[in-house]
C-alpha positions in Angstrom: 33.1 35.3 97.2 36.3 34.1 99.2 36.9 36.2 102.7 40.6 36.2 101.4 39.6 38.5 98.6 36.8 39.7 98.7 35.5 43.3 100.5 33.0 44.3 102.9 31.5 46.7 100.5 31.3 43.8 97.7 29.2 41.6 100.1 26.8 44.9 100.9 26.4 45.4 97.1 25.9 41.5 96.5 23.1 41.6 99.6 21.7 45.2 98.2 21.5 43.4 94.9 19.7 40.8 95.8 17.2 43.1 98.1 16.3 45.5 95.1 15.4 42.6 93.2 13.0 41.4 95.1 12.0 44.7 96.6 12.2 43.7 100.0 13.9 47.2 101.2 10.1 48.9 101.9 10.2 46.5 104.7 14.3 46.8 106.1 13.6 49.6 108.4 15.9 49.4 111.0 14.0 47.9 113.8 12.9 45.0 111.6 16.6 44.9 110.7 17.6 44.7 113.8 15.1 41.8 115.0 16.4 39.9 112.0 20.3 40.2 113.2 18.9 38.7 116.5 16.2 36.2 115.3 19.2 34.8 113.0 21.9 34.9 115.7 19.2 33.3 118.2 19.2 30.1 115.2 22.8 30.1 115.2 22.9 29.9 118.8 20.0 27.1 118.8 23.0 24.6 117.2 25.0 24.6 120.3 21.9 24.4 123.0 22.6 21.9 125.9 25.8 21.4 124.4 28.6 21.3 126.8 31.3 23.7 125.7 34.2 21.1 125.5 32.0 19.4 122.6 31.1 22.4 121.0 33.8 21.9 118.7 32.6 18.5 117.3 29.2 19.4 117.8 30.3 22.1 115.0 31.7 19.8 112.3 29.1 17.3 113.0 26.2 20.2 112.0 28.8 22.0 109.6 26.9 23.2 106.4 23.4 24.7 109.0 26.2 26.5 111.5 27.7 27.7 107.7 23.9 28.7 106.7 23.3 30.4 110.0 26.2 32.1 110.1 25.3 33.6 106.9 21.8 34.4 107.8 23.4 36.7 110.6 26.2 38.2 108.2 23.5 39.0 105.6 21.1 40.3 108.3 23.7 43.2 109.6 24.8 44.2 105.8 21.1 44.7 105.4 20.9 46.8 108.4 23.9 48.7 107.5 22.8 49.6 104.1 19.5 50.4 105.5 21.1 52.3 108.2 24.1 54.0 106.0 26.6 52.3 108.3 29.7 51.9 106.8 30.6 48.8 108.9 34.6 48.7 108.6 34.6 52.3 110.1 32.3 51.2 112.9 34.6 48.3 113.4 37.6 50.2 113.6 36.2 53.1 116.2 35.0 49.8 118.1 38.3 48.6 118.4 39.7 51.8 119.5 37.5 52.4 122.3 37.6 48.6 123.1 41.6 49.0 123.2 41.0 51.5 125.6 39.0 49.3 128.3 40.9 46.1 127.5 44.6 46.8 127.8 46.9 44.1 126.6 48.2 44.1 130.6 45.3 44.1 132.9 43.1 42.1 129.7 45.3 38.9 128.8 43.9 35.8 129.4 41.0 36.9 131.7 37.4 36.7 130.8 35.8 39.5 132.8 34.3 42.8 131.8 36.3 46.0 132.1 34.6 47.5 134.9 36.4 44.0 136.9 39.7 44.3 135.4 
C-alpha cells in the first residue's frame, strides 16, 4: 500500500480481511473499538512524553519505525471501528471539514491556536 495510490476503502478491506480471518469481529463492538483508537493513540502519544516540543522532531526520527508502528496501530484501530460502525470515513471527513470551515474562517483562524468560541 502507498498513500499516493492507494484508497481508504482498500485499507478498510485489507483491515476487514485480516479481521474475518482471525474472527476477531465478535469482539469489535463499538465501545471496544473505540477504547482501542484511544489505548493506541495513548502509545503513540507515550513516544513524545517529557519531550520538549522543539525536540519533538528529532525525538521522531530518532524512534522512527515504533512512531510508524503506532501510528498504524491508531489508523487500523478507527478502520476497524468504521467498518464495525458502517462509517464511511471520507464522507465523515468531508462533513467534518465543512462544519470546521464554518467555525475556523481563513480570516479570524490564521495563524492562531485557540478554539472557535475565542476567535
Amino acid at each position: 500500500m502507498n498513500d499516493t495510490t492507494s484508497t481508504v476503502n482498500d485499507a478498510k478491506k485489507a483491515v476487514k480481511k485480516f479481521i474475518e480471518e482471525r474472527e476477531w469481529q465478535q469482539f469489535h463492538s463499538p465501545k471496544n473499538l473505540s477504547m482501542a483508537i484511544a489505548t493506541e493513540a495513548a502509545e503513540l502519544m507515550e513516544h513524545f512524553l517529557w519531550v520538549e516540543s522543539k525536540d519533538s522532531l528529532q525525538d521522531l526520527e530518532k524512534n522512527r519505525q515504533a512512531v510508524e508502528d503506532e501510528a498504524a496501530d491508531v489508523f487500523w484501530a478507527l478502520l476497524s471501528f468504521c467498518n464495525a460502525s458502517n462509517i464511511n470515513l471520507s464522507k465523515a471527513l468531508e462533513k467534518k471539514l465543512e462544519s470546521s470551515a464554518k467555525k475556523y474562517p481563513i480570516e479570524k483562524a490564521k495563524g492562531k491556536a485557540v478554539k472557535y468560541t475565542q476567535l
